[in-house]
C-alpha positions in Angstrom: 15.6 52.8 -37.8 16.1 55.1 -34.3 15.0 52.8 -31.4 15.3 49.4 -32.7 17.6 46.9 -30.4 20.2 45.2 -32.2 21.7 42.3 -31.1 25.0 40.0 -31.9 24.3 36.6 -30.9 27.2 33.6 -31.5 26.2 29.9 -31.1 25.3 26.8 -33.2 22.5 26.1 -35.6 20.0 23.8 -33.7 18.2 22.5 -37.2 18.7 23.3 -41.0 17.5 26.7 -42.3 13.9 26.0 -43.1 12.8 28.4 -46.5 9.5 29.1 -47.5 7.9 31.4 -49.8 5.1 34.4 -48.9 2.0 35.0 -50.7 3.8 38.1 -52.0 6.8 35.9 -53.4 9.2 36.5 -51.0 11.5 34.0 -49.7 12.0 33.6 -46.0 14.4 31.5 -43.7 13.7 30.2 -40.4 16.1 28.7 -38.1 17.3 28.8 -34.1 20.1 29.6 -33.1 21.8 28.0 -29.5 23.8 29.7 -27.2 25.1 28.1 -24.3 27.7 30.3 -22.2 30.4 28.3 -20.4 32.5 29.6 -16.9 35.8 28.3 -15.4 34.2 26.6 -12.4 38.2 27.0 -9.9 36.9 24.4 -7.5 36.8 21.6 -10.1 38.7 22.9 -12.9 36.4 22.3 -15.4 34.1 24.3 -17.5 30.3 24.5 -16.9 27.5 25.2 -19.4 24.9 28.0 -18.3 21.6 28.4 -19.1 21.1 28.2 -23.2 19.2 30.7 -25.2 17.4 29.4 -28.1 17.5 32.8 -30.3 14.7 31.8 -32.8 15.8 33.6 -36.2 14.3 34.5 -40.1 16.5 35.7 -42.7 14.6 37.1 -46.1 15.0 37.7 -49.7 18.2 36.5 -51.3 19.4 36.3 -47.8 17.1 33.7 -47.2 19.0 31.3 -50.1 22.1 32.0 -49.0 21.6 30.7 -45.4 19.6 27.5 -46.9 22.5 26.9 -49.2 25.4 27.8 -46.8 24.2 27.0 -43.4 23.4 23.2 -41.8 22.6 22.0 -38.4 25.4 22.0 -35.9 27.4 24.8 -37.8 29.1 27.7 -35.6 27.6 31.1 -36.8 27.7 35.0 -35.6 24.4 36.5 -36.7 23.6 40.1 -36.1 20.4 42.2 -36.6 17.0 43.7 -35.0 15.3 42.0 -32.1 11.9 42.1 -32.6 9.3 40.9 -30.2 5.6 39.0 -31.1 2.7 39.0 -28.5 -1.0 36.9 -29.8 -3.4 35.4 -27.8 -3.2 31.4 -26.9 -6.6 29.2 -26.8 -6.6 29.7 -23.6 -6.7 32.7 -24.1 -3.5 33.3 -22.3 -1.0 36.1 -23.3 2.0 35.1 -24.8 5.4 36.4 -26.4 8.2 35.8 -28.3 11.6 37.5 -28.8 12.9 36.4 -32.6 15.8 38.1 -34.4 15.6 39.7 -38.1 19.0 38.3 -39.5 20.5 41.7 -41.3 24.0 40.0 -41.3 25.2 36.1 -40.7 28.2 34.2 -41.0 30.2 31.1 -40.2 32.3 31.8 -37.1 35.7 30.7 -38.5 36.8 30.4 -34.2 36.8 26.3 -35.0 36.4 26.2 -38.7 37.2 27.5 -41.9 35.3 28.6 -44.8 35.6 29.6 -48.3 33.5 32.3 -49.6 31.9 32.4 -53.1 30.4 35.6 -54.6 26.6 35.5 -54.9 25.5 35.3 -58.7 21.8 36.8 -58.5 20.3 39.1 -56.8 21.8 41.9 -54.8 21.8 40.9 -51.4 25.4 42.2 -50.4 26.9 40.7 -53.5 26.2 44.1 -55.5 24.9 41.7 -58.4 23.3 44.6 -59.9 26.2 47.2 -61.3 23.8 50.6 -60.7 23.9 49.3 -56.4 27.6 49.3 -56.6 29.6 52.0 -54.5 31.9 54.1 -56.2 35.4 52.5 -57.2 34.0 49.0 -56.8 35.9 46.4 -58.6 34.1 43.4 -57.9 36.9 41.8 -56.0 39.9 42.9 -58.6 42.6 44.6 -57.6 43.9 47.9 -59.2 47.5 47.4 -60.3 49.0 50.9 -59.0 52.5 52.0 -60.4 55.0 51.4 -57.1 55.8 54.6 -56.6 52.3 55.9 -56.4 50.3 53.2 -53.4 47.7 55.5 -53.2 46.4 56.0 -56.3 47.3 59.6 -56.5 48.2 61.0 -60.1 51.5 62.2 -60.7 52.4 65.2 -61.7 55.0 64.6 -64.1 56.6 68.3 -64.3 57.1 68.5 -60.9 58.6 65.3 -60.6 61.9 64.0 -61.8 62.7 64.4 -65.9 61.1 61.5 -68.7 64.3 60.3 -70.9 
């Protein structure tokens, strides 16, 4: 949608993704994500930790599963997506805000770690589980066997090319 900020933001998972479910059915995750930056301090040779943002996050749907089943505290992630911003009234009736970020895409950061990936079963959250959401020429991860003289796929056109014995 035109106008909406959207962020990046890399750090480490302060807590387990928390799920719930709405009245409506639909699953939500909640986590926070901590971001320290660190600077080459010359004087002392050493590196030294800024100020931390504590990015609070929600992930929904089948989005929501995956980041209960995948993700745990501690773990490295990049998580990208639209910063949206809550303002209610406190009991002393003081205004107050909050930033959070809708999670549209999230991922280990492989910087200090590996992972292995495995499709999604259900649903169609990026996984294109249901066959009329996938793009055109999806394969579901197989690879086309092309002949080597063709990499591109193109068809031949056999009476232009050399004779068939």
């Amino acid at each position: 949608m035109a106008g909406e900020t959207i962020i990046a933001v890399v750090g480490n998972l302060t807590a387990d993704p928390e799920i719930r479910t709405t009245g409506s059915g639909a699953a939500v995750a909640s986590f926070t994500i901590a971001s320290t930056p660190r600077t080459w301090n010359r004087n002392t040779n050493q590196f030294e930790d800024g100020q931390a943002l504590f990015m609070r996050c929600s992930a929904w749907r089948d989005m929501a599963e995956h980041c209960a089943q995948s993700l745990a505290k501690g773990m490295r992630v990049i998580a990208q997506g639209r910063l949206t911003q809550h303002s209610w009234e406190d009991e002393q009736h003081q205004r107050r805000t909050s930033m959070e970020l809708q999670v549209d895409e999230i991922g280990p950061s492989l910087r200090y770690a590996t992972a292995q990936v495995a499709k999604a079963q259900r649903g169609t959250a990026g996984a294109y589980g249901n066959p009329a959401s996938m793009p055109a020429g999806y394969t579901g991860g197989a690879t086309a066997s092309l002949p080597p003289s063709d990499p591109w796929g193109q068809p031949q056109d056999k009476s232009a090319s050399e004779p068939d014995f």
